[in-house]
C-alpha positions in Angstrom: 119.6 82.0 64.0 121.8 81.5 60.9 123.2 85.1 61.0 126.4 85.7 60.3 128.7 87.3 63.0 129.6 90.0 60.6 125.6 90.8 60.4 124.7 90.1 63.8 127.2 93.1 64.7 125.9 95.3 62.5 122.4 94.6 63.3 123.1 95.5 67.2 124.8 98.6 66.8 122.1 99.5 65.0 119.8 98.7 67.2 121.5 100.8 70.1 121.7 103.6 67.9 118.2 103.6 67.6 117.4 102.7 71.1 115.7 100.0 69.9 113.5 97.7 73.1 112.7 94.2 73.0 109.0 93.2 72.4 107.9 91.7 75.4 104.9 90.3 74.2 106.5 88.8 71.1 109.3 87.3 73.8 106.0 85.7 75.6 104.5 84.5 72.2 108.1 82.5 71.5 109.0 81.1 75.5 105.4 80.8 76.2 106.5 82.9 79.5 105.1 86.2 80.8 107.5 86.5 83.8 104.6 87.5 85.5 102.8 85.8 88.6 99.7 86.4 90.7 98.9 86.6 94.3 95.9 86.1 95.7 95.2 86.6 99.4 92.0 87.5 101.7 92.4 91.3 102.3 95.5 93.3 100.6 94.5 96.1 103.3 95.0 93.9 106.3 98.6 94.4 107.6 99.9 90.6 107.4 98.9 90.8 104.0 99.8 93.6 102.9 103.5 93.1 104.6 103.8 89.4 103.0 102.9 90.7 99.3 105.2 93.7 100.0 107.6 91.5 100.5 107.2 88.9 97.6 106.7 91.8 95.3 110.5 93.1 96.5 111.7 89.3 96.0 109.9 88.2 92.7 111.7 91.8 91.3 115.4 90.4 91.9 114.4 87.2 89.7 112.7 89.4 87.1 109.1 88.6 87.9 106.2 90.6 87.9 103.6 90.2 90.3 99.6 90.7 90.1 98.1 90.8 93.5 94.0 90.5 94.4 91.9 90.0 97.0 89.3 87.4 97.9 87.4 89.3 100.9 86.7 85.1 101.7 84.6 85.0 98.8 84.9 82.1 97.1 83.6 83.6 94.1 86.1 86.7 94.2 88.7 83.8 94.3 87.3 82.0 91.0 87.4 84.8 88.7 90.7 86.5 90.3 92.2 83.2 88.8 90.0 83.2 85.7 91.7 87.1 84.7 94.8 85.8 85.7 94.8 82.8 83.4 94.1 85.5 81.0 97.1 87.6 81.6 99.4 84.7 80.9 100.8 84.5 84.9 103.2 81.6 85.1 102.2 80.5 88.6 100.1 81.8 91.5 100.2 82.2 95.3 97.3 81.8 96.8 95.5 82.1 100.2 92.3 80.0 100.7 89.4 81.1 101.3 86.8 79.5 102.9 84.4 76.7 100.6 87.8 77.2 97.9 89.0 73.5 98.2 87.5 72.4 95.0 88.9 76.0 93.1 92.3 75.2 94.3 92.2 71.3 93.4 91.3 72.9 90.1 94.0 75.3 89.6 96.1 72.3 91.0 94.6 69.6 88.0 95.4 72.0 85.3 99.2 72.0 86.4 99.5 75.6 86.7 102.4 75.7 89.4 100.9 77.0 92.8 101.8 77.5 96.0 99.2 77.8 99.2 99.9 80.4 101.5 99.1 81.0 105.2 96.5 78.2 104.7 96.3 74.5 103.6 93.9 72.6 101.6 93.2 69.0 103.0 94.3 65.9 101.1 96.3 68.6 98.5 100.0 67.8 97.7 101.1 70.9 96.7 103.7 73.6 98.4 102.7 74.9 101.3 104.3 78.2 103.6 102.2 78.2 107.1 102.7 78.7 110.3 102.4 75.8 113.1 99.5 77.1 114.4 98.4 74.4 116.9 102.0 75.3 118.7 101.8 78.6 118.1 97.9 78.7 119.5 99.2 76.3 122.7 102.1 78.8 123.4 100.8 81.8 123.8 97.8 80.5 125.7 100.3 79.6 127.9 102.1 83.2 128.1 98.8 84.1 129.6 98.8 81.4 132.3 102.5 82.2 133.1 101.1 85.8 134.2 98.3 83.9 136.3 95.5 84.0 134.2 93.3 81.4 134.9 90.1 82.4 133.0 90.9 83.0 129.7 88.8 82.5 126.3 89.3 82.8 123.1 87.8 85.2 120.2 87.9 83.8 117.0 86.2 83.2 113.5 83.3 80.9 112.6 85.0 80.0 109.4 86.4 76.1 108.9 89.9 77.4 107.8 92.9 75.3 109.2 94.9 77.8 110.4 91.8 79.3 112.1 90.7 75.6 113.8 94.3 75.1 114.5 94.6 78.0 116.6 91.6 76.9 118.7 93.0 73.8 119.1 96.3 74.8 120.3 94.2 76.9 122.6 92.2 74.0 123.8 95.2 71.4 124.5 96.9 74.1 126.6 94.0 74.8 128.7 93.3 70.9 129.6 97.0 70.1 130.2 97.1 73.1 132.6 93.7 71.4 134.0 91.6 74.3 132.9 89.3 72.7 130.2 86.4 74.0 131.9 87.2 77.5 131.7 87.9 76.6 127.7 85.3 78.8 125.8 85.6 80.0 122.3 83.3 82.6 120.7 83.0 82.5 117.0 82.3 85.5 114.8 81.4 85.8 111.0 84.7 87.9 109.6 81.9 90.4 108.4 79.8 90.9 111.7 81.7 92.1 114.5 79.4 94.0 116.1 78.8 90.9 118.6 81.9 91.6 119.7 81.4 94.2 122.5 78.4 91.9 123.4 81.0 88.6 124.2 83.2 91.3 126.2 80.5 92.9 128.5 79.0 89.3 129.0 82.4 88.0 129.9 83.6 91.1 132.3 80.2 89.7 134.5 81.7 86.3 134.4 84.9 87.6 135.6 87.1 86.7 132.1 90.8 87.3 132.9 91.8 87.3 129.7 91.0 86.9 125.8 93.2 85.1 122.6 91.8 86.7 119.6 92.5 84.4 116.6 93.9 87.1 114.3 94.8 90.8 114.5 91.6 91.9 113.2 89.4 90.2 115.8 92.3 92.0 118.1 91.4 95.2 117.0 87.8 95.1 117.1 88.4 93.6 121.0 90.1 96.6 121.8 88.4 98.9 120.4 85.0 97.3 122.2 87.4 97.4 125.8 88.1 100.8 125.5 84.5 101.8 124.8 83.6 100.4 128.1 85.8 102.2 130.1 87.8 99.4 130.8 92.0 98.8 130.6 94.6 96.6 129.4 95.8 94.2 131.3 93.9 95.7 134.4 90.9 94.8 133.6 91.5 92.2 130.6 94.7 90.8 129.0 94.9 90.1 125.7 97.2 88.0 123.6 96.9 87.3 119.9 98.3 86.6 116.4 100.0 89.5 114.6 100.4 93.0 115.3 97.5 95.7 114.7 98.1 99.6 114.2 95.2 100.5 117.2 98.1 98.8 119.5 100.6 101.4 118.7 97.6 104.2 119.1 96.2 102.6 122.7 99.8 102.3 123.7 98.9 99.1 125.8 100.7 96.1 126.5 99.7 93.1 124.5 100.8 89.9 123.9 101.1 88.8 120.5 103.0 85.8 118.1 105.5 87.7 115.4 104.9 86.0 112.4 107.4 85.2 110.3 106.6 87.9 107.5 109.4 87.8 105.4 110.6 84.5 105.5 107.1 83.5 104.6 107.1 86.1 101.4 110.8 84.5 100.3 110.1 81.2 100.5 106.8 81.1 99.0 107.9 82.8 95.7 111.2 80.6 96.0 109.0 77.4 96.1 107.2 79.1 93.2 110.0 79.9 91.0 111.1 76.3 91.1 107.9 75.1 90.3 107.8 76.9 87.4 111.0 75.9 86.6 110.2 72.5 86.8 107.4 72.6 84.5 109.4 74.1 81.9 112.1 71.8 81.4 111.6 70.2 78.4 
């Protein structure tokens, strides 16, 4: 900036002599970029979570980001002001899990160009980036896992929350049981994500029915299932099999064999900030 070299030199060493640092803030104040991004998802505690931030937090640090991380508990509300502090931290681009009754927040986030990218979850009718699974394949195959050990009557445990990757699941589950000609053994029990002390209710009521064998819609729901088996007296897979999404530490304590899909953690974490990063890019070029 018009400096000679002769000055420019001078002015470094200097500088190193005095262990002089950059001012970060006055760098933001010139680029207009924190380096920094957020991550929003619904519960930093629950294992898939925590493992997917984990690893964006150990990819974002290779390209020099920063990240913030919250959760949303599936409170809309908790989603709308994570955001709003966010904004006021400067963050050049967020990744964000919806929650349930969210669509309108994340068309927001999405009008005022700040670059985004949904994660786990979609948003109908949004055209932005997008890292989820295939659940309705993923829900259809390992329904069928269960049938392929002879499991007949099999339902499925899940949430009563209008998420896709939630209704996907189910109907993955539903489309295997009818092509297998089982539709009328097809029965899904939903549960708030907050309430499940119903649980151990759906599993003595289905032991009397004679239930074979349970999907549980996420690891959580897992969990609680076993937990509520065990109670009973009862054993895995003698007296119930279970298959569901994601691992859960109480699988490791019960020592049991369960069926469950291995998401793709870390290719989910890399590609997400990835999709960020050039998103951010591209709103930068001049």
């Amino acid at each position: 900036y018009r400096v000679n070299k002769e000055t420019a030199q001078r002015i470094l060493e200097v500088a190193q002599k005095l262990n002089y640092q950059p001012n970060n803030a006055a760098r933001t104040l010139r680029s207009g970029k924190t380096n920094t991004i957020g991550v929003i998802v619904s519960d930093i505690s629950n294992k898939f979570f925590a493992d997917i931030a984990r690893c964006i937090e150990n990819h974002a640090y290779k390209h020099k980001y920063t990240v913030l991380f919250g959760s949303t508990d599936e409170n809309p509300q908790k989603l709308e002001n994570l955001v709003e502090v966010f904004r006021n931290k400067g963050i050049d681009g967020l990744i964000v899990v919806p929650c349930e009754d969210a669509d309108e927040i994340i068309r927001d986030i999405a009008r005022q160009n700040i670059p985004l990218v949904l994660l786990d979850r979609e948003v109908p009718d949004l055209e932005v980036s997008s890292v989820v699974l295939n659940n309705r394949r993923a829900g259809y195959e390992t329904t069928e896992a269960l049938i392929r050990r002879g499991f007949t009557r099999i339902e499925m445990i899940s949430y009563s929350m209008g998420l896709s990757n939630i209704r996907e699941r189910e109907e993955g589950y539903r489309r295997c049981m009818q092509a297998h000609e089982m539709s009328e053994n097809a029965v899904i029990h939903h549960l708030r994500h907050d309430k499940f002390a119903k649980i151990e209710e759906i599993i003595r009521e289905a032991r009397q029915r004679r239930v074979e064998a349970f999907l549980f819609a996420t690891n959580t729901l897992a969990g609680q299932g076993l937990s509520a088996i065990f109670r009973n007296g009862w054993r895995v897979p003698q007296d119930f099999a279970i298959a569901c999404f994601d691992t859960n530490e109480a699988f490791d304590i019960y020592k049991t064999a369960i069926a469950y899909v291995r998401q793709p953690i870390e290719r989910f974490g890399t590609e997400a900030l990835d999709l960020l990063i050039k998103s951010i890019e591209q709103r930068d070029k001049p």
